[in-house]
C-alpha positions as CSV (number, residue, x, y, z in Angstrom):
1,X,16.3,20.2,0.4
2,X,14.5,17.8,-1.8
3,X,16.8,15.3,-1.5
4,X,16.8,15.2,2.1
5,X,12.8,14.6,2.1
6,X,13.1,11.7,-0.5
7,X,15.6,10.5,1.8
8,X,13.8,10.5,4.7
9,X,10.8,8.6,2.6
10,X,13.4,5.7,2.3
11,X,13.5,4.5,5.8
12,X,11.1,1.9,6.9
13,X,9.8,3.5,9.6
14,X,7.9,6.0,7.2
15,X,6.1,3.3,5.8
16,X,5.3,0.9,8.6
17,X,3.9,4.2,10.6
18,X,1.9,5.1,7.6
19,X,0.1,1.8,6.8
20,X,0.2,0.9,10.6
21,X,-1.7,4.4,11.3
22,X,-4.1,4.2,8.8
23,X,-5.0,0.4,10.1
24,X,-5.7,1.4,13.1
25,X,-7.5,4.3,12.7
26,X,-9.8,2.6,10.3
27,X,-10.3,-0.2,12.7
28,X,-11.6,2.2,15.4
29,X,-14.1,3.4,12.8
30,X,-15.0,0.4,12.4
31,X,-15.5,-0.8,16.4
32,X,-16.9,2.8,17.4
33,X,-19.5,2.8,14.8
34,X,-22.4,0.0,14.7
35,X,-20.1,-2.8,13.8
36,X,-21.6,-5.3,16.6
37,X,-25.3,-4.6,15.5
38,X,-24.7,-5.1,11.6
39,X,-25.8,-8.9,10.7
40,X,-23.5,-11.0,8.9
41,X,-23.7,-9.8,5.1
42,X,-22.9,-5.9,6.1
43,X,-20.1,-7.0,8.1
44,X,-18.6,-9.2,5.3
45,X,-19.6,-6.2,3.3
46,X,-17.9,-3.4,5.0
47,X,-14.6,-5.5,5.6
48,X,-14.9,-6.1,1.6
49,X,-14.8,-2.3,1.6
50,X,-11.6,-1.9,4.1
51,X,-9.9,-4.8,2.4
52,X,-10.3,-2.6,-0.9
53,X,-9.3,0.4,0.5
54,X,-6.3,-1.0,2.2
55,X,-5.2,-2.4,-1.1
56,X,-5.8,0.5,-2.7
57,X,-2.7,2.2,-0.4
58,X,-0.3,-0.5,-1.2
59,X,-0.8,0.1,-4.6
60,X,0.0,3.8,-4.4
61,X,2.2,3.3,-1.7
62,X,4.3,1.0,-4.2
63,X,4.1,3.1,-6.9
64,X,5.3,6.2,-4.9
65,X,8.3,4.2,-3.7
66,X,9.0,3.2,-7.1
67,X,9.0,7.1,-8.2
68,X,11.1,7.9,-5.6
69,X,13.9,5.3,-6.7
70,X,13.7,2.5,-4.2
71,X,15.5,-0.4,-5.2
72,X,13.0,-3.0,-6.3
73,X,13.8,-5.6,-4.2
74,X,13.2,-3.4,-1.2
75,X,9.9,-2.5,-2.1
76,X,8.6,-6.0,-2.6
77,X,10.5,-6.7,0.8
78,X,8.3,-3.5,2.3
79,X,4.9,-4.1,0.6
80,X,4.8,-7.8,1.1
81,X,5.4,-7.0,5.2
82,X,2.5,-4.4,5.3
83,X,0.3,-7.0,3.3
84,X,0.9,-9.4,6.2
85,X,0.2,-6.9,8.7
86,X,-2.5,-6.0,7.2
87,X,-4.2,-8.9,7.1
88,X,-6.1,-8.1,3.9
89,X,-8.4,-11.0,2.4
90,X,-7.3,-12.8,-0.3
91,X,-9.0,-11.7,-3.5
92,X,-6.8,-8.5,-3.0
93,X,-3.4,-9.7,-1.6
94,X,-3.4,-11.6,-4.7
95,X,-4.1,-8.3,-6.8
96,X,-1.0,-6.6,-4.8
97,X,0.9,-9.4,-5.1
98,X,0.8,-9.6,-9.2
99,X,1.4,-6.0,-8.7
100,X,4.9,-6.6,-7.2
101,X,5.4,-9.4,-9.2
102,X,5.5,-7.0,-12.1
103,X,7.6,-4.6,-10.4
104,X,10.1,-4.3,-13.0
105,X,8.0,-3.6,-15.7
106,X,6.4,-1.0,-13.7
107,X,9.8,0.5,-13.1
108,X,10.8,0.3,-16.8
109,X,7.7,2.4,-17.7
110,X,8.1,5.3,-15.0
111,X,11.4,5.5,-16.0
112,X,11.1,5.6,-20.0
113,X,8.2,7.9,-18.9
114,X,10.5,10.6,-17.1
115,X,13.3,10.4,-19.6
116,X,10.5,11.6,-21.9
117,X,9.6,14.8,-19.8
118,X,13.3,15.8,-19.1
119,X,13.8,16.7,-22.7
């Protein structure tokens, strides 16, 4: 049974939905609410604050791909295709861009890390 679920977490459509959801639904948030009223600093403000909180899912969006056992290239593929979609500023793509730069360190840890517990 558990192997079917972390299966099913390996397709790309699992991923694209969830980041492609979540985008949306904070954008309506966003445009329902008194976006058009706010002056210029709150609004640079408050897309500061969804830029961080989008960044914030690719980084555990990565890491949970990487406990899974996603193949590393695959999740840079992924991540760096939601970050474009996203559209996230640049202060932050940077951020989850050294993240997936240092993918394979990353993966060398969780993996020492669970080798630790299994004894």
């Amino acid at each position: 049974m558990l192997t079917y679920r972390v299966n099913d977490f390996k397709h790309n459509n699992f991923f694209n939905r969830c980041i492609v959801r979540t985008l949306l639904f904070e954008r309506r948030l966003i445009l329902c609410s008194r976006y058009n009223s706010l002056s210029d600093s709150e609004r640079k403000r408050l897309e500061h604050e969804e830029d961080r909180l989008l960044s914030t899912m690719l980084y555990n969006l990565t890491a949970m791909m990487v406990m899974i056992g996603i193949n590393k290239l695959e999740i840079k593929r992924k991540c760096r295709r939601l970050l474009g979609k996203s559209h996230i500023g640049l202060v932050y793509s940077q951020e989850v861009n050294e993240l997936l730069d240092q993918i394979t360190n990353l993966v060398c840890v969780l993996t020492a890390v669970f080798r630790f517990y299994e004894r």
